[in-house]
C-alpha positions in Angstrom: 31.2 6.8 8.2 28.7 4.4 6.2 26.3 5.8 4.8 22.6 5.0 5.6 20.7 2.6 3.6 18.0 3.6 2.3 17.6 2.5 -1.5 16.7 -0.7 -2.9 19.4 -3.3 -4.3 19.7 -3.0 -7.6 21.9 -6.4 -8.5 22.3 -8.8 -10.7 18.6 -10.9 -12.6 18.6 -14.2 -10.8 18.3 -16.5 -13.4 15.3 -17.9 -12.1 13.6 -15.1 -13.7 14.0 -17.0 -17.2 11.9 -19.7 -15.5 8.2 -19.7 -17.3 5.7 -19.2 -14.5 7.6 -16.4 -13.0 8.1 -13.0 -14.7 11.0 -11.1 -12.7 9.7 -7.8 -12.0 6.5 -6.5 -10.0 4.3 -5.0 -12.5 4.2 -1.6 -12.7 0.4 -1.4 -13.5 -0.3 -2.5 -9.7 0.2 0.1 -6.8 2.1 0.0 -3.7 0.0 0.3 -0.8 3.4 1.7 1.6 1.3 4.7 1.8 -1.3 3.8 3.1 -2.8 1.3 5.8 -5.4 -1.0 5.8 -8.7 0.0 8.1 -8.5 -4.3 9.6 -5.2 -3.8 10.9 -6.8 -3.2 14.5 -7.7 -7.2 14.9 -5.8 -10.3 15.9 -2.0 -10.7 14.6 -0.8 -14.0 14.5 1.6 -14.4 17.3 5.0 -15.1 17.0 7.3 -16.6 19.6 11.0 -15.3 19.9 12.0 -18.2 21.5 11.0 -20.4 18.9 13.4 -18.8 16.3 16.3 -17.4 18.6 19.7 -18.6 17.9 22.5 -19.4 20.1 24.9 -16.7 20.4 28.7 -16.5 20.2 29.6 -17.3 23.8 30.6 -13.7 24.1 27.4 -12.4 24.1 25.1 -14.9 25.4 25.6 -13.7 29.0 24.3 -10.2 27.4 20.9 -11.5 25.4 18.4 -12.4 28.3 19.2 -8.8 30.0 19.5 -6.8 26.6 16.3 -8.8 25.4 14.5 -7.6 29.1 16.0 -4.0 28.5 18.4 -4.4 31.7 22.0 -3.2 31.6 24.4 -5.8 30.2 27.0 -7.8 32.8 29.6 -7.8 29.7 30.7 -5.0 27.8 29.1 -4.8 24.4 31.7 -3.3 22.4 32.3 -2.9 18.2 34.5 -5.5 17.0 37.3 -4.4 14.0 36.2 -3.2 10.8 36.6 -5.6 7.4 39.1 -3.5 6.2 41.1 -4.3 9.7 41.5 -7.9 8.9 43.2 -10.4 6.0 40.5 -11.7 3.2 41.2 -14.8 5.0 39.5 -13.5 8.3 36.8 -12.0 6.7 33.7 -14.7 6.4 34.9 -15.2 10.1 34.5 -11.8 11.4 31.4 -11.6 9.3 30.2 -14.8 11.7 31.5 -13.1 14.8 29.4 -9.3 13.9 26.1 -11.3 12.6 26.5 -13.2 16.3 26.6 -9.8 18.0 23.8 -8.6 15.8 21.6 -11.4 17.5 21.2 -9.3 20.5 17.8 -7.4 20.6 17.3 -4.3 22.1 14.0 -3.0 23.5 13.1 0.0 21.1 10.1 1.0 23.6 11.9 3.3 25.6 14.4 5.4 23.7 16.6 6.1 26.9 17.9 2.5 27.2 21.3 1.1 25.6 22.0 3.8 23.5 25.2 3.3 23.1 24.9 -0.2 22.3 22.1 0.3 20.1 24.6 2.6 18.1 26.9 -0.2 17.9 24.5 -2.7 16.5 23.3 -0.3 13.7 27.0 0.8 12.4 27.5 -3.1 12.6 24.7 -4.0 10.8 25.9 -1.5 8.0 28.9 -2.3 8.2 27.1 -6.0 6.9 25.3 -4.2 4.2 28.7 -2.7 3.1 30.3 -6.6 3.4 27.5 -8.2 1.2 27.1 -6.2 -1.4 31.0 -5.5 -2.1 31.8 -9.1 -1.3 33.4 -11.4 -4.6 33.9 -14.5 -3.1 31.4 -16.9 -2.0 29.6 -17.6 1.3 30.1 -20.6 3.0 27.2 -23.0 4.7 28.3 -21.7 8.2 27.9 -18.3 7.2 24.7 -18.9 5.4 24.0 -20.5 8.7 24.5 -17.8 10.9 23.0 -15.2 9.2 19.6 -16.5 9.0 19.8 -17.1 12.6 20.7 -13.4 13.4 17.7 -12.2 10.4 14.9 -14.7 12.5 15.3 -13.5 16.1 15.7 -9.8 15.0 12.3 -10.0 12.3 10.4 -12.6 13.1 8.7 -11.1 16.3 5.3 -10.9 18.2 2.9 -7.8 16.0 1.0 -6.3 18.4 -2.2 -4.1 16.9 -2.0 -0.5 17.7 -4.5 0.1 20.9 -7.5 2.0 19.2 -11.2 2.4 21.5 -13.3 -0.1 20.7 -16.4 2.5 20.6 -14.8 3.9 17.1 -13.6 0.5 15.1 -16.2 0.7 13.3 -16.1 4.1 12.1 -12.1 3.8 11.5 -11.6 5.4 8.3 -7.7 4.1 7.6 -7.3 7.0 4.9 -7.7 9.6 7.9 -5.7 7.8 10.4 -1.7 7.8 10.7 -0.1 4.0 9.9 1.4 2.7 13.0 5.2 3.3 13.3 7.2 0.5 14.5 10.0 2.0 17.3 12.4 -0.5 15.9 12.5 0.3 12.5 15.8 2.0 12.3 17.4 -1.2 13.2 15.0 -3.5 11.5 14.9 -1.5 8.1 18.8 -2.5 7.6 18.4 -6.2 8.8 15.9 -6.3 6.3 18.3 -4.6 3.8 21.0 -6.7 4.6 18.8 -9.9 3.9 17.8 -8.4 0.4 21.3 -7.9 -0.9 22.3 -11.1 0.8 19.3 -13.0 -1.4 20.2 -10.6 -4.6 23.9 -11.8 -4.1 25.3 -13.8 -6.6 27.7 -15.3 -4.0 25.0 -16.8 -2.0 24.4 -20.0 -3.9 20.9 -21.0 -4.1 21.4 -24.9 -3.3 23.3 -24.0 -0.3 21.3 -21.1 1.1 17.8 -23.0 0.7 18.6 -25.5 3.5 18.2 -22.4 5.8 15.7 -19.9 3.6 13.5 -23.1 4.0 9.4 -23.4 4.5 10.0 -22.3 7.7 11.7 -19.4 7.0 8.9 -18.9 4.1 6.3 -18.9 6.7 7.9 -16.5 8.9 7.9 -14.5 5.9 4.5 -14.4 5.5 3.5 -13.7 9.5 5.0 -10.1 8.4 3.2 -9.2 6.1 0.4 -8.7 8.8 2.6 -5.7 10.1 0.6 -2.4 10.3 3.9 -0.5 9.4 3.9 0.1 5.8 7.4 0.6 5.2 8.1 -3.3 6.7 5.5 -4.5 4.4 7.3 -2.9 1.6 10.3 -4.5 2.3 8.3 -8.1 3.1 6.9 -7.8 -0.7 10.5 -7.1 -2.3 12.3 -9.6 -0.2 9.6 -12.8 -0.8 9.3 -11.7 -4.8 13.3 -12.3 -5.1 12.8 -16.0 -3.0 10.4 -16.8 -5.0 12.5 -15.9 -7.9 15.9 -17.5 -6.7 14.7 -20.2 -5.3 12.3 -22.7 -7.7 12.1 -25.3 -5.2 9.8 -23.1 -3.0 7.3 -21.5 -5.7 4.8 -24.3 -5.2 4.7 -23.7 -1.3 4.8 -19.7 -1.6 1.9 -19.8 -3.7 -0.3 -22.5 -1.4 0.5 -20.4 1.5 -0.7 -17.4 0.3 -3.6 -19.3 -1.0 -4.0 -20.3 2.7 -3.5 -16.5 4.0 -6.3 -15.6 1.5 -8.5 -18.5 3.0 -8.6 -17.2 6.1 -8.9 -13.7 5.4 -12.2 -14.0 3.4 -13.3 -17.3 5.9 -12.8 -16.1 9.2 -10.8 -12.5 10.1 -11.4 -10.1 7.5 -8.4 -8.4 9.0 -5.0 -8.6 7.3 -2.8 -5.6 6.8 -0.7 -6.8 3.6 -3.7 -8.1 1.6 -2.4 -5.4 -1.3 1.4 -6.1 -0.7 0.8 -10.0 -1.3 -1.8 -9.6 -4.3 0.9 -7.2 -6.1 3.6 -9.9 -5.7 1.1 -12.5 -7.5 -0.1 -10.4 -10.4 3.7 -10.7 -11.3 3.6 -14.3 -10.8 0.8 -14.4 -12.7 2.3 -12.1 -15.3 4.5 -14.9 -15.7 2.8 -18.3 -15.8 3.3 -20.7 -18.9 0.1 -21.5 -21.3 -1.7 -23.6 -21.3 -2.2 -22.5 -17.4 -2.1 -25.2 -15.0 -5.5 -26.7 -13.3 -3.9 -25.5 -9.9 -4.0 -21.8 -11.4 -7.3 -22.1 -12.2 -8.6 -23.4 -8.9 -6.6 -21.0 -7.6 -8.4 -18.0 -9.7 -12.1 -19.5 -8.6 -11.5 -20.0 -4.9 -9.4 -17.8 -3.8 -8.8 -14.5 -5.9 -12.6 -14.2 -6.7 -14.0 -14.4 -3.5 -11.6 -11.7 -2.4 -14.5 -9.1 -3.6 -16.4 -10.1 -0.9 -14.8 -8.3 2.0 -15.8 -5.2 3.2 -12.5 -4.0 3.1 -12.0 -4.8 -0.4 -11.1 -0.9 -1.2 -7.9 -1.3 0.5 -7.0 -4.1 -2.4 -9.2 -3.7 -5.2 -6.4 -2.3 -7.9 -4.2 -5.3 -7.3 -6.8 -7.7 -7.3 -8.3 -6.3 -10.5 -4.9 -6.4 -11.8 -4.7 -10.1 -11.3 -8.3 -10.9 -12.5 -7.5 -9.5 -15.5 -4.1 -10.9 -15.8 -5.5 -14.4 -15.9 -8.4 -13.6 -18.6 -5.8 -12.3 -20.6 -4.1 -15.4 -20.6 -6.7 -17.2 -20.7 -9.7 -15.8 -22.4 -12.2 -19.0 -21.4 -12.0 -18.0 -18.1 -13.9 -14.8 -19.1 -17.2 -16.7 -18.4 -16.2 -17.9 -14.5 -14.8 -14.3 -14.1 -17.7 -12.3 -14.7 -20.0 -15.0 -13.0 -17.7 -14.6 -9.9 -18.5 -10.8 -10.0 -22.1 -11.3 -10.3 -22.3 -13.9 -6.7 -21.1 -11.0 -5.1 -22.1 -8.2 -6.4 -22.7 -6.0 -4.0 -26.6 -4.8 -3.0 -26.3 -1.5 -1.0 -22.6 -0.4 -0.8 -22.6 1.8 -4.1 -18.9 3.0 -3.8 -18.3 -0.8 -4.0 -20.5 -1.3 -6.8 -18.5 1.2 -8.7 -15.4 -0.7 -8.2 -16.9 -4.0 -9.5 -18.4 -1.5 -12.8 -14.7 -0.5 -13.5 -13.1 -4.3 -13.2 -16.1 -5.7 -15.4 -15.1 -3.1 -18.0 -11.6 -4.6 -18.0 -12.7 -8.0 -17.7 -15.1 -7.7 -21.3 -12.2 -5.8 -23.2 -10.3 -9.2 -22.8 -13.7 -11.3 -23.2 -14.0 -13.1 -27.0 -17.7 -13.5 -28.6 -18.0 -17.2 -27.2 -17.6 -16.5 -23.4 -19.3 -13.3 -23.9 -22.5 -15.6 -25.6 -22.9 -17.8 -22.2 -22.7 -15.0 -19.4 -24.6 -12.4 -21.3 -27.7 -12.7 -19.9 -27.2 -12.9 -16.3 -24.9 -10.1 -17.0 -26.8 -7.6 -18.5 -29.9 -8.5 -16.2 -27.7 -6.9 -13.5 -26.8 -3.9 -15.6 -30.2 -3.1 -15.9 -30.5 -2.9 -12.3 -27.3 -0.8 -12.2 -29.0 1.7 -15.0 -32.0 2.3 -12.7 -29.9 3.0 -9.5 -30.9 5.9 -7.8 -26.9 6.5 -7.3 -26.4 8.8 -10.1 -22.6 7.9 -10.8 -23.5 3.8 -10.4 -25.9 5.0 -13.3 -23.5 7.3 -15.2 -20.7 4.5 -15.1 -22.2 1.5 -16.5 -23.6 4.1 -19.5 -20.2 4.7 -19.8 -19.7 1.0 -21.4 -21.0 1.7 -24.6 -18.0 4.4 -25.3 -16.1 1.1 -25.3 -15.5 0.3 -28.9 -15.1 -3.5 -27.7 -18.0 -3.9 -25.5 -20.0 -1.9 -28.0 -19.1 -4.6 -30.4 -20.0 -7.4 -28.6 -23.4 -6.0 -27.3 -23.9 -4.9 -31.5 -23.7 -8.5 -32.3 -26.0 -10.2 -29.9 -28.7 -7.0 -29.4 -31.7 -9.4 -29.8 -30.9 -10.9 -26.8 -30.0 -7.8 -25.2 -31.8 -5.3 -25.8 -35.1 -6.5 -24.6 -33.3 -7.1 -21.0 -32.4 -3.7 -20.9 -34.9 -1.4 -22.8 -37.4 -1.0 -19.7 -34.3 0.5 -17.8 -33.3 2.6 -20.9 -37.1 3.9 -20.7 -37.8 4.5 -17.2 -34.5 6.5 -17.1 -35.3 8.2 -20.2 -38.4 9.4 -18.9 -37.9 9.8 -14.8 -34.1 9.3 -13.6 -33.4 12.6 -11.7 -30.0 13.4 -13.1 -29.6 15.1 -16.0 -26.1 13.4 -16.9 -27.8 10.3 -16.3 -30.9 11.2 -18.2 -29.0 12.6 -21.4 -26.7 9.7 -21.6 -29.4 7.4 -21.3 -30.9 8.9 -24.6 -27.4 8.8 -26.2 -27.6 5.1 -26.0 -31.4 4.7 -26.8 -30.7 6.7 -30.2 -27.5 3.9 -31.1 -29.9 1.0 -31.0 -32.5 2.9 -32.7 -30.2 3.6 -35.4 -28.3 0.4 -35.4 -31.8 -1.9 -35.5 -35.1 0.3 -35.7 -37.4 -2.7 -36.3 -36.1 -4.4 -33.1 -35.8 -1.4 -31.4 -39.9 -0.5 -32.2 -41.0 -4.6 -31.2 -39.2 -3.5 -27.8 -41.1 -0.5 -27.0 -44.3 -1.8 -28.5 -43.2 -5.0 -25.7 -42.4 -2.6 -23.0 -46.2 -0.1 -23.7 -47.9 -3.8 -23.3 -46.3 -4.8 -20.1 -46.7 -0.8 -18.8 -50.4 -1.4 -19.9 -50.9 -4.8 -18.1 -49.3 -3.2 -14.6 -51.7 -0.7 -15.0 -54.6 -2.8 -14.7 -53.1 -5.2 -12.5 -52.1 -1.8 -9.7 -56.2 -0.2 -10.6 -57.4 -3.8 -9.7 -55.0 -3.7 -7.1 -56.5 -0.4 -5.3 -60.6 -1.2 -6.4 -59.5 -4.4 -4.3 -58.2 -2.3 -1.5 -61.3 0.2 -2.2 -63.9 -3.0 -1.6 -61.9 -4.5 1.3 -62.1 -0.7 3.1 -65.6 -0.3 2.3 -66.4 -3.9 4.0 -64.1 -2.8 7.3 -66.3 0.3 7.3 -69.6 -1.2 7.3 -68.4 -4.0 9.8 -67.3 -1.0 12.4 -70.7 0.4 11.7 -73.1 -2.3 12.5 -71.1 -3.7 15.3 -71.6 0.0 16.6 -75.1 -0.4 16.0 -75.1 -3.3 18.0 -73.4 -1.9 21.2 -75.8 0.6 21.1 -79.3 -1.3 21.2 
């Protein structure tokens, strides 16, 4: 009996991985979303069409597809053919053709009482694949090649269809608190999509042979996936297209645009994509891996596409991947520190405070990469909207931007340009040293008032004598304000009086 397959393929580097925009590996910083499901997976999938990726069948089993495909009863016998072991190594690559061809048959999963028997036929076959590619020493040929990527199209690329929620609670759909939607099929599709791993892991699949068939197209159909709500697909999607895109240089350029495109139309039009996370871990190793100087395409890429990714609502379902890449690229690159931190700022959010916390943590990361000179251009705008952050009424939007100053690199960088700093925040130091309601809050906020006191009394005195002038001027400007109102009231009120008068003679 063959055992099932359940672990990942652990074969041979593909040289690719030497190549110098692509690093080999997924980083490990960046987390795998499998457990979890996105709350936008309820919207519009992009349909898929069997019939426009169905390949013919061996002649033996075309009379079966059409009733196996409607879930009928087949009119000829769908029986196993002979093991490998059965046959000459001559007959081998053959029989593989003739089992991939029977694999082509699709089975309706919705109903578990249907075809059972030949549904266990199909899955000892397909392992009995998985067994054949990943023992296999000699090399597959272009038929082979051929078929198989017919047989992997019509039994992946499919129609997704959104699990049926009521629309009365879509917008309340928390996706931590639901289940992920299972797909019936998976026990079948889990080892196609095995199968196609090892066989693009295999050394014996040769690269210029197999990418006339792994081909844009293929790519594409790729990608549809990833908008799968089942987790454990999506997994498997983000292994598969990270070893392509490793084995197979001549489609990097295209995988990249089309994710691009993906992106586009997430933050554009839908808001809805279930493997936003999946797609963002496979580029921060891309990223991980791209040659300096970075290209022009890399950057436009950073400035239209990954930045405005924080302005979904969604963005929690994503946010530690895409931080992950933000900071990949100022790492590289640390000019870009000054567009970064600009790109946070447009959309910064005003009233979603669990967001805002987000955005705290990936500026924090952002400056520890961020040299004096980038630092020097942004500063301002910057620091005008940590000022508003210290004065949130949220306490821990409050507590966590305090929190940047036991950064020993952003407490550098604020140290050397305080003149320009410290009079943007000192009214917000004040206000919440005298009336923010938290006591964390409140305590911290003297912490920090007592390090610029010590580290520049003179400019720390011109600010407070600054900030008593422009307390005193509101103060006459709000007592004008009310004798105004006072006077107007006092008009109104002798107006009503004297019309009254008048009614009354």
């Amino acid at each position: 009996m063959i055992k099932q397959i359940l672990g990942k393929v652990s074969g041979k580097k593909s040289k690719s991985s030497k190549n110098k925009d692509f690093s080999g590996t997924i980083s490990p910083n960046s987390t795998s979303s499998s457990s979890k499901r996105n709350d936008y997976g309820s919207g519009n999938s992009r349909k898929l069409v069997n019939s426009d990726i169905s390949a013919p069948l061996n002649p033996r089993f075309s009379s079966t597809e059409k009733n196996f495909r409607n879930g009928g009863h087949a009119s000829v016998s769908y029986e196993a053919l002979p093991s490998f072991r059965e046959v000459p190594s001559s007959e081998k690559q053959n029989l593989f053709i003739k089992k991939v061809n029977m694999c082509c048959v699709i089975f309706d999963f919705t109903d578990p009482t249907k075809n059972l028997k030949e549904k266990e036929i199909k899955r000892q076959t397909l392992l009995e694949l998985v067994d054949f590619v990943a023992s296999s020493n000699v090399k597959f040929t272009e038929s082979v090649m051929q078929e198989f990527v017919k047989m992997v199209s019509a039994n992946l690329f499919r129609e997704l269809t959104p699990q049926p929620r009521d629309s009365k609670v879509l917008d309340s759909y928390d996706v931590e608190e639901e289940e992920p939607s299972m797909d019936p099929a998976w026990p079948h599709l889990q080892i196609v999509y095995e199968l196609l791993l090892r066989f693009i892991a295999s050394p014996e699949a040769d690269a210029k042979i197999a990418k006339k068939y792994i081909d844009h197209y293929f790519v594409l159909k790729l990608l549809d996936m990833f908008d799968s709500e089942d987790p454990r697909e999506r997994e498997y999607l983000k292994t598969i297209l990270h070893r392509v895109y490793g084995k197979f240089m001549v489609h990097r350029p295209f995988i990249r645009k089309s994710i691009n495109n993906i992106f586009y139309r997430f933050v554009l039009e839908t808001e809805k994509h279930n493997g936003i996370a999946e797609l963002l871990e496979i580029l921060g190793s891309i990223i991980n891996g791209f040659a300096l100087p970075l290209k022009e395409e890399h950057k436009l890429f950073l400035s239209r596409s990954l930045i405005p990714l924080h302005k979904p609502k969604c963005l929690a379902m994503y946010h530690q991947q895409l931080s992950y890449c933000i900071t990949q690229f100022v790492e590289k690159d640390c000019k870009l520190a000054d567009m970064v931190i600009r790109g946070l700022l447009k959309y910064w959010p005003v009233t979603n405070s669990s967001k805002e916390l987000m955005f705290l943590g990936e500026l924090e990361e952002v400056l520890e990469a961020t040299q004096q000179p980038e630092f020097h251009r942004c500063m301002v705008p910057l620091f005008k909207q940590i000022a508003r952050c210290l004065n949130s009424l949220h306490f821990q939007v409050a507590e966590r931007v305090l929190f940047f100053w036991n950064n020993d690199h952003i407490e550098s960088l604020i140290r050397q340009n305080r003149k320009v700093i410290l009079p943007i925040i000192f009214p917000a130091l004040e206000r919440n040293g005298r009336y923010h309601w938290n006591q964390a809050v409140h305590g911290l906020t003297l912490n920090v008032r007592k390090v610029f006191f010590d580290l520049d009394p003179e400019l720390f005195n011109e600010c407070l004598l600054n900030f008593q002038e422009e307390e005193a001027k509101e103060e006459k400007i709000k007592s004008r304000r009310e004798s105004t109102w006072k006077r107007l009231e006092e008009i109104a009120a002798d107006k009503v009086s004297s019309n009254e008068a008048v009614l009354v003679n």
